[in-house]
C-alpha positions as CSV (number, residue, x, y, z in Angstrom):
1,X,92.8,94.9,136.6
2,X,89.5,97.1,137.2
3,X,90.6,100.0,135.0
4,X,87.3,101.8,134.5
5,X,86.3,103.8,131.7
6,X,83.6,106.8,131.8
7,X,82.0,107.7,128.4
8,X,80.0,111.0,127.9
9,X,77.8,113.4,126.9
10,X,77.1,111.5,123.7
11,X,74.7,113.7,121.5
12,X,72.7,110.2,121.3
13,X,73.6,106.9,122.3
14,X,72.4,103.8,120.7
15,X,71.7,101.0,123.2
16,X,70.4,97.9,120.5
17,X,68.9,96.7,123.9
18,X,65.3,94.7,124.8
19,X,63.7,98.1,124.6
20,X,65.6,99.6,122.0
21,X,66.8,102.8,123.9
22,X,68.4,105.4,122.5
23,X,69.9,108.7,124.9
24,X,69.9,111.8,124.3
25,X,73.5,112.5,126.2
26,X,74.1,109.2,127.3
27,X,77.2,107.1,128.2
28,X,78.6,103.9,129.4
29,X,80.4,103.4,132.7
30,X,83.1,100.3,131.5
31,X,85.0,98.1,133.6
32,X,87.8,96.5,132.1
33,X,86.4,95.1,128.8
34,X,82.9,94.9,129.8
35,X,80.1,97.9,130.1
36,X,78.3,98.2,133.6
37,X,76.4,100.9,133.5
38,X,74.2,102.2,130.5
39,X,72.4,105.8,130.8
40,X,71.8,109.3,130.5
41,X,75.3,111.0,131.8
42,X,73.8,112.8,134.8
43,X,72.9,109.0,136.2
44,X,76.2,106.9,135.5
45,X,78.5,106.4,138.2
46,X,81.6,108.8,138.7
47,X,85.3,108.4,139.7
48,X,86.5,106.4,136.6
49,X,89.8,106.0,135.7
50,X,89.7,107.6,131.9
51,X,86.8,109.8,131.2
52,X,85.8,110.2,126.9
53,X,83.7,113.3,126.5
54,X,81.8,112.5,123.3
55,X,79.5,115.4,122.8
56,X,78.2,116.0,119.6
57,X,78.2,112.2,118.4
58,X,76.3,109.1,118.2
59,X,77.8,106.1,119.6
60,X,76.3,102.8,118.5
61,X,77.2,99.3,119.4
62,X,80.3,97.9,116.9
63,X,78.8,96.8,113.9
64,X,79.4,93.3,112.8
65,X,80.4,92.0,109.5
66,X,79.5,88.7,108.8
67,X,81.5,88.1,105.0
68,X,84.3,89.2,103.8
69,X,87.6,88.0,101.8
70,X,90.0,90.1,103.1
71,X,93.2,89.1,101.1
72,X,91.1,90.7,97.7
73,X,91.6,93.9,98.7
74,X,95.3,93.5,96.9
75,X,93.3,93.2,93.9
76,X,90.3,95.6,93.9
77,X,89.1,96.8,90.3
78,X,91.7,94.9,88.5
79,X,91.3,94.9,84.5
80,X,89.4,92.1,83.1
81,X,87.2,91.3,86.5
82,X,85.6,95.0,86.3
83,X,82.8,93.9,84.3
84,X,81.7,90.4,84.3
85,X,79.4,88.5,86.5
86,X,80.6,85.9,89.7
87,X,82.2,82.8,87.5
88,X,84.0,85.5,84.9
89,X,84.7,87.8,87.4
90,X,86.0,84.0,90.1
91,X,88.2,82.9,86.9
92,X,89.8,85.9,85.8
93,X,90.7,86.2,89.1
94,X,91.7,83.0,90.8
95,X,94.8,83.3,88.4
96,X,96.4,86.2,90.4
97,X,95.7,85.0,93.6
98,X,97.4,81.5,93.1
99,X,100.3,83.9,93.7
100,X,99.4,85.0,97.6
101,X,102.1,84.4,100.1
102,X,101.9,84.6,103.4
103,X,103.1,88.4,103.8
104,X,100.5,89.2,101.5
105,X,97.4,87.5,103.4
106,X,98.9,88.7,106.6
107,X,99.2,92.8,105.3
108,X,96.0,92.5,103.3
109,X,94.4,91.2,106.9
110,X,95.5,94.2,108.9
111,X,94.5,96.5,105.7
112,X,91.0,95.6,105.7
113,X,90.6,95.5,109.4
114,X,91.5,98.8,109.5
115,X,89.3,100.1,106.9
116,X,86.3,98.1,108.4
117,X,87.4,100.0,111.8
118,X,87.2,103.3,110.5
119,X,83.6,102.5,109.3
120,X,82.3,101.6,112.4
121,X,82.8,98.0,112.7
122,X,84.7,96.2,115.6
123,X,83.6,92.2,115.1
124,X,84.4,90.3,111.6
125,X,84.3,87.1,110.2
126,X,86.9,86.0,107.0
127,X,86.2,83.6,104.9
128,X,89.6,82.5,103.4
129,X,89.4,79.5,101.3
130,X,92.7,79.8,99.0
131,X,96.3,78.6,100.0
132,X,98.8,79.4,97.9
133,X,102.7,79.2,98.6
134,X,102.1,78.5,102.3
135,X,99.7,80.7,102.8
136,X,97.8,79.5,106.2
137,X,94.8,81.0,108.3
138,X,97.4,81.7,111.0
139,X,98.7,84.4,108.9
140,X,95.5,86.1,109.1
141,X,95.0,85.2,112.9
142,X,98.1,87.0,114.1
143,X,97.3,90.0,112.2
144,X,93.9,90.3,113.8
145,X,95.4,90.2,116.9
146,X,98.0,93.0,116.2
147,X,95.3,95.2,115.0
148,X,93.0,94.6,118.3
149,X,89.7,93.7,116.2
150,X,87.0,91.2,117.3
151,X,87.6,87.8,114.9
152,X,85.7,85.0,113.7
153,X,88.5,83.0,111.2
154,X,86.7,80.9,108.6
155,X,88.6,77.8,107.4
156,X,88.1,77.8,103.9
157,X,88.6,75.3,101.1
158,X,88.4,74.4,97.8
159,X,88.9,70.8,96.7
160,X,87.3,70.6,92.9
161,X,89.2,72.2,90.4
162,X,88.0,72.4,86.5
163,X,89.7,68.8,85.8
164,X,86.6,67.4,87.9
165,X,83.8,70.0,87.1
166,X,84.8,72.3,89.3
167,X,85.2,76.5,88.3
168,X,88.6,76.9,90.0
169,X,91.8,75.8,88.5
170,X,93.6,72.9,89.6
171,X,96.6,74.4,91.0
172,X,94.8,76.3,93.7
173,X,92.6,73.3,95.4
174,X,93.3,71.4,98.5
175,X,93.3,67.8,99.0
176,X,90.3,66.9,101.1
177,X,91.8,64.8,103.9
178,X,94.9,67.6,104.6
179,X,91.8,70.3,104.6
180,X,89.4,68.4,107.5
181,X,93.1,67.9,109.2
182,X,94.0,71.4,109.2
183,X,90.7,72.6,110.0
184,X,91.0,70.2,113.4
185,X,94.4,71.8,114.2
186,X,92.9,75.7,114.2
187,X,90.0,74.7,116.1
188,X,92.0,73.3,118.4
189,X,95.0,75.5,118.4
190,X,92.8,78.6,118.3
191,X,89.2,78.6,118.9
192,X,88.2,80.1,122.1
193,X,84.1,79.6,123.0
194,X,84.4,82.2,125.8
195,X,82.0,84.9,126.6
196,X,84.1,88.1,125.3
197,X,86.2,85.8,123.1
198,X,88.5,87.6,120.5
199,X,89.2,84.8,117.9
200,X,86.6,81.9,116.9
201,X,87.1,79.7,114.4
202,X,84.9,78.9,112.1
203,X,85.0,75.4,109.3
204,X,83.9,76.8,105.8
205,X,84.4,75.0,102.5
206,X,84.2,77.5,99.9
207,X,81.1,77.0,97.7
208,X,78.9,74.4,95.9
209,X,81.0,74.8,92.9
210,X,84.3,74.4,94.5
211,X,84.0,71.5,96.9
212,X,82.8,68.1,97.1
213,X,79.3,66.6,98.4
214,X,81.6,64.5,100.8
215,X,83.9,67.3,102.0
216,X,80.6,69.0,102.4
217,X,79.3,66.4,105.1
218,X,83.0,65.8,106.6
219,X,83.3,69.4,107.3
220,X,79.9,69.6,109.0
221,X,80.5,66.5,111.0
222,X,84.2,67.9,112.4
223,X,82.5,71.3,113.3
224,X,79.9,69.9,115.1
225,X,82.2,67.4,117.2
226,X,84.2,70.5,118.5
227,X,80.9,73.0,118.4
228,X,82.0,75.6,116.1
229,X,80.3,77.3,113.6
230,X,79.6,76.5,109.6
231,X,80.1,79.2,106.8
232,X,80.2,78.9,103.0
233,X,78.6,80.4,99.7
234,X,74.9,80.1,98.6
235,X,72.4,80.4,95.7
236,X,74.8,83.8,94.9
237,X,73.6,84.1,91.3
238,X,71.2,82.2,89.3
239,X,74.3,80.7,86.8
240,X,75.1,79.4,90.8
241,X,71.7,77.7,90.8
242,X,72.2,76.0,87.4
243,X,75.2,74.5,88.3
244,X,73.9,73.0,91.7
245,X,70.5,71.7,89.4
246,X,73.1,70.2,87.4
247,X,75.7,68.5,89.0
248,X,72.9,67.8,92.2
249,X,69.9,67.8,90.8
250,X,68.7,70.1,93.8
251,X,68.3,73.6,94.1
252,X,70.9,75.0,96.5
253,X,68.5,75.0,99.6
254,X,67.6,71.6,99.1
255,X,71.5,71.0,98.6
256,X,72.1,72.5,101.9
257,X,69.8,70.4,103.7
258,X,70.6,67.3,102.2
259,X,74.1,67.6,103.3
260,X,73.2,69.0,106.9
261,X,74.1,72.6,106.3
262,X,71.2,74.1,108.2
263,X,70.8,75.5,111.8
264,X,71.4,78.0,114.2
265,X,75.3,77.1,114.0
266,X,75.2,78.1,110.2
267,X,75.5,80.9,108.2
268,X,75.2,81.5,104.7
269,X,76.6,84.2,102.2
270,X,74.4,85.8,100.1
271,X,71.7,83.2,99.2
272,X,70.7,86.2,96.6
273,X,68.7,83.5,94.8
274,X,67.0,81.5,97.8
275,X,63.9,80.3,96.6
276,X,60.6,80.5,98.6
277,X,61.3,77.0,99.8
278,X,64.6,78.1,100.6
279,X,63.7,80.6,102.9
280,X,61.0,78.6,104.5
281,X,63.4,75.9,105.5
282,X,66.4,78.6,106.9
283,X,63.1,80.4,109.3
284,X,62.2,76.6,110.3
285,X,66.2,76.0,110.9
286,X,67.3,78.9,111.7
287,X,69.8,79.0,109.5
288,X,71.4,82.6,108.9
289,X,72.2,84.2,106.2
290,X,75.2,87.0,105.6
291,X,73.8,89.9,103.0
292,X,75.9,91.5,100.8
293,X,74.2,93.8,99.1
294,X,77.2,96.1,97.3
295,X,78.4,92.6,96.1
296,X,75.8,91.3,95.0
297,X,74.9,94.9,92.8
298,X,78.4,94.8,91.4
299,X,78.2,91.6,89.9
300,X,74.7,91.9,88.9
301,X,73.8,88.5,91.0
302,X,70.5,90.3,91.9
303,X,68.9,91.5,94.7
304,X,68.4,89.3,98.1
305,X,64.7,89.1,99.0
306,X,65.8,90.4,102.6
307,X,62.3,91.3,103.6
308,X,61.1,88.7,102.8
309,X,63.5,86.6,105.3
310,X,63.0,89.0,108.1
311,X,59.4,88.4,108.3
312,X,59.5,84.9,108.0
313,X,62.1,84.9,111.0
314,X,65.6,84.1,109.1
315,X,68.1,85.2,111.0
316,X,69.9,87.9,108.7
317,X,72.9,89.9,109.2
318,X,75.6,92.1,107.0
319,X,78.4,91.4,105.4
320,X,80.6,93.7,103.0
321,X,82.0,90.4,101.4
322,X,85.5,90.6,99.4
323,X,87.2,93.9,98.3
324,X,87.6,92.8,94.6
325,X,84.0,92.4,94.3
326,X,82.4,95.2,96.6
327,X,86.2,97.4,95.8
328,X,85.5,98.7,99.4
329,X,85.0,97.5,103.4
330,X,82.8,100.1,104.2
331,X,80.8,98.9,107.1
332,X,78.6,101.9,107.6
333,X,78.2,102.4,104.0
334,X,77.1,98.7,104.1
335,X,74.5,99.4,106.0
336,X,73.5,102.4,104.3
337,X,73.0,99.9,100.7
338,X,71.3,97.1,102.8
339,X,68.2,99.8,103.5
340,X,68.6,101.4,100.0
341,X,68.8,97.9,97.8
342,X,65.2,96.8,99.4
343,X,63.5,100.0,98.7
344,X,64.8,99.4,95.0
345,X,63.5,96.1,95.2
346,X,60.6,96.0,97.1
347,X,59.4,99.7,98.0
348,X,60.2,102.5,100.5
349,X,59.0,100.8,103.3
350,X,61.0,97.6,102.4
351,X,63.9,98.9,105.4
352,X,64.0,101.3,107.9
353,X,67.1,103.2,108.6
354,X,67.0,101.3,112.2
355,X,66.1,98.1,111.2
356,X,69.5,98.3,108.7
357,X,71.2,99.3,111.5
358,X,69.8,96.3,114.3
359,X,70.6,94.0,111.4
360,X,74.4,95.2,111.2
361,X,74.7,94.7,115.5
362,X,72.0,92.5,116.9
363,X,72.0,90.2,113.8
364,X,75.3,90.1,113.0
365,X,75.7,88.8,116.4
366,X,72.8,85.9,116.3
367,X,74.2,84.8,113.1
368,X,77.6,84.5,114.8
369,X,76.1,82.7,118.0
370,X,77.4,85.6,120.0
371,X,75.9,86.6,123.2
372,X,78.1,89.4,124.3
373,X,78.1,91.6,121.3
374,X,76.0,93.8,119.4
375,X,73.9,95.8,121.9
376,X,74.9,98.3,124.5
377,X,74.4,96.9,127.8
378,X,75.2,95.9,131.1
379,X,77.3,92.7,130.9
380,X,77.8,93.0,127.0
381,X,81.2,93.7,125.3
382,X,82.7,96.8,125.5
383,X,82.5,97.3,122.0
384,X,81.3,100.6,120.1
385,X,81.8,103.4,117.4
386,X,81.4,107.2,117.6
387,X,80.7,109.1,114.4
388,X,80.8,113.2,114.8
389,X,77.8,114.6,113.9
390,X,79.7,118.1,113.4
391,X,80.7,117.0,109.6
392,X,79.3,118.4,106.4
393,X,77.6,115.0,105.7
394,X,75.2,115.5,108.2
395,X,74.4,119.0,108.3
396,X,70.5,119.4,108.3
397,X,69.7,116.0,109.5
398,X,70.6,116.4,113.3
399,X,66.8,116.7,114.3
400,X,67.2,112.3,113.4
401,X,70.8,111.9,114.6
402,X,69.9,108.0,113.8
403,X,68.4,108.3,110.8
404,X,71.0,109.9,109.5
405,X,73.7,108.1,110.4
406,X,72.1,105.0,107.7
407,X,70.4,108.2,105.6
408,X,73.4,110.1,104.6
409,X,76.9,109.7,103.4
410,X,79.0,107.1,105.1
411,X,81.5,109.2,107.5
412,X,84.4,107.5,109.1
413,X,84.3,106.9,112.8
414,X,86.1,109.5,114.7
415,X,86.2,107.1,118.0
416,X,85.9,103.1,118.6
417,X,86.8,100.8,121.2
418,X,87.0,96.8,120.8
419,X,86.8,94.9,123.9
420,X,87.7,97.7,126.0
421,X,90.6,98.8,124.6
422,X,90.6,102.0,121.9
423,X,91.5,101.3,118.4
424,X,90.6,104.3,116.8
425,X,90.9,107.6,118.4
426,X,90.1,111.8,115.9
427,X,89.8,109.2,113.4
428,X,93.0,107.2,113.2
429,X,93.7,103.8,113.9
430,X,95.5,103.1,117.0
431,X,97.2,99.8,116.5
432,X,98.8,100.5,113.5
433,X,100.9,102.6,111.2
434,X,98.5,102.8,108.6
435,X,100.2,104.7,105.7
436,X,103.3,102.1,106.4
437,X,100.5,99.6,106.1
438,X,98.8,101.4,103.4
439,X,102.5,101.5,101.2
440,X,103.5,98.3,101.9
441,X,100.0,96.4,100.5
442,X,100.1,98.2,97.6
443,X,103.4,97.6,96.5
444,X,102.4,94.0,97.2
445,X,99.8,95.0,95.2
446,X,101.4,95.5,92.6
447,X,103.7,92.8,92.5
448,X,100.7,90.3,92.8
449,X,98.7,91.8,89.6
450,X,102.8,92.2,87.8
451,X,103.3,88.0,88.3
């Protein structure tokens, strides 16, 4: 191939690298889908094939988001799950989505992808765990690959439904041995451990609450015999904490360990309520940890103790979780909460601006076990978003460009490449016909939330 790609002129670019670099009218010289070159303009080779003039932006590596649900966003803000905290707002919910199909998971897949696009983000995780009317995780696979984004699908599950203590209803679990089988055939049908990989797949049982101790320990022994990584829900809210006292007498952490959920291959959501043992053990382990902080504020489940982590040396990263309990997939704006939230929490020098924004790229890749993304450099991903610094939003703030990029209102990317290939370009998506998208999920939209 050796189609090369020359970008310019950038107002400031934002290298993540060892030194942390960022420069003033920089660019990347990109071969194929990898970056060769990094530097100021004047110093990057010439002759490329395509040549992106991007003065008066900020380019930044692709940001990574490390949680989501992407099938909610067919029922953001819905009546009755507006207001009440994670196991009101799970079981007024789980009742609408035991009516997914498969056209649903697949158009709600390329609807969120495209909104976490526009935002800035080119890598995501999903963590679908509900499989309804033959819904399968291939439905969200081949929609990721139409819309060109960077994918790590989660296997989810849920196996104890409210007949044997769990919070989900009966009709939407899984037997156990058909979920460790199916989990084997993705892996196997799908997972690709290659440098610049575009699909891994991950094994993640849903939650404490939703799956057994032995499906647990099953699903960490398959992962492990093929090398992939582990993802589920932790210590989310303290009602979450009761119910793992209760039915394990543990606290989740100690849950976790037990059952040989810790290390660098896993990642947990939230962990909003990770104790000071708890966080001890993950910095020992190196176990990572997913932050959602718009989540975790819209269902009052508290504040993460993020700082906290960081200086201990838990490998954090972002995540902008489900769209029925953050409403958006803001990736950006994401990142804009994570620095906000831990000044509310724990003072104005709880988070920089730039250490929100290394957490959303460098960290996101770490917890992901990703080597290729997250920085701009030679040999890394050709992955990266431009935001236009000419908007209202950031009028008055250009003497930080950086800064304000985290400081100010969340603006939607005006150019971003995944792999080497442009997916957005002035703002639009280029993979998809996003308002035929955009009609089509809501009317499924509305026929989910109409029965």
């Amino acid at each position: 191939m050796n189609r090369t790609l020359l970008v310019k002129n950038a107002t400031v670019l934002v290298t993540m690298d060892e030194a942390r670099r960022e420069i003033p009218d920089g660019g990347l010289f990109i071969r194929d889908n990898r970056i060769v070159a990094v530097g100021p303009t004047s110093e990057l080779p010439a002759g490329a094939d395509e040549v992106i003039d991007l003065s008066g932006h900020i380019v930044i590596p692709g940001l990574i988001n490390t949680h989501h649900h992407m099938y909610q966003s067919l029922t953001r803000v819905v009546p009755g799950a507006q207001d009440g905290e994670l196991f009101t707002w799970l079981t007024s919910l789980y009742p609408l989505w035991a009516r997914l199909t498969p056209e649903m998971i697949a158009v709600s897949t390329k609807l969120a992808m495209a909104e976490l696009l526009l935002s800035g983000c080119t890598t995501s995780s999903d963590h679908l765990y509900i499989y309804p009317n033959g819904c399968r995780l291939d439905d969200s696979i081949a929609a990721a690959a139409e819309v060109g984004m960077r994918f790590h699908a989660c296997r989810g599950a849920m196996s104890v439904g409210v007949s044997r203590g769990g919070l989900p209803p009966d009709s939407v679990v899984e037997e156990e041995a058909a979920i460790l089988k199916d989990a084997m055939r993705l892996v196997e049908t799908y997972h690709d451990q290659d440098r610049f990989s575009m699909l891994r797949v991950a094994v993640a049982p849903c939650s404490p609450f939703s799956v057994s101790r032995d499906l647990m320990r099953e699903a960490a022994v398959l992962a492990r015999s093929y090398g992939v990584s582990l993802h589920t829900h932790l210590a989310e809210n303290v009602n979450d904490i009761a119910y793992t006292r209760e039915k394990f007498g543990m606290t989740p952490a100690e849950y976790a360990e037990d059952l040989g959920w810790v290390g660098p291959d896993v990642w947990h959501a939230h962990c909003v309520q990770l104790d000071e043992g708890g966080i001890d053990l993950f910095a020992r382990t190196k176990t990572g940890v997913a932050h959602c902080p718009c989540s975790n504020m819209r269902l009052a489940s508290g504040i993460a103790p993020i700082r906290r982590m960081r200086d201990r040396g838990v490998p954090v990263a972002i995540g902008v979780d489900g769209s029925a309990s953050n409403d958006g997939g803001n990736m950006i704006g994401e990142v804009r909460q994570a620095m906000l939230l831990q000044r509310v929490g724990f003072g104005p020098s709880a988070m920089t601006a730039r250490e929100a924004l290394e957490i959303a790229t460098l960290g996101g890749a770490r917890v992901l076990n990703r080597d290729d993304i997250g920085a701009l450099a030679p040999d890394m991903a050709a992955d990266f978003a431009a935001f236009d610094l000419s908007g209202v939003g950031f009028a008055g703030a250009l003497h930080d460009p950086v800064a304000a990029l985290v400081f100010c209102a969340p603006e939607r990317v005006s150019f971003a490449m995944v792999d080497g290939d442009v997916v957005v370009r002035d703002g639009r998506v280029t993979t998809l016909d996003l308002p035929v998208v955009i009609e089509r999920h809501n009317t499924l939209a509305r026929v989910l939330a109409n029965g």
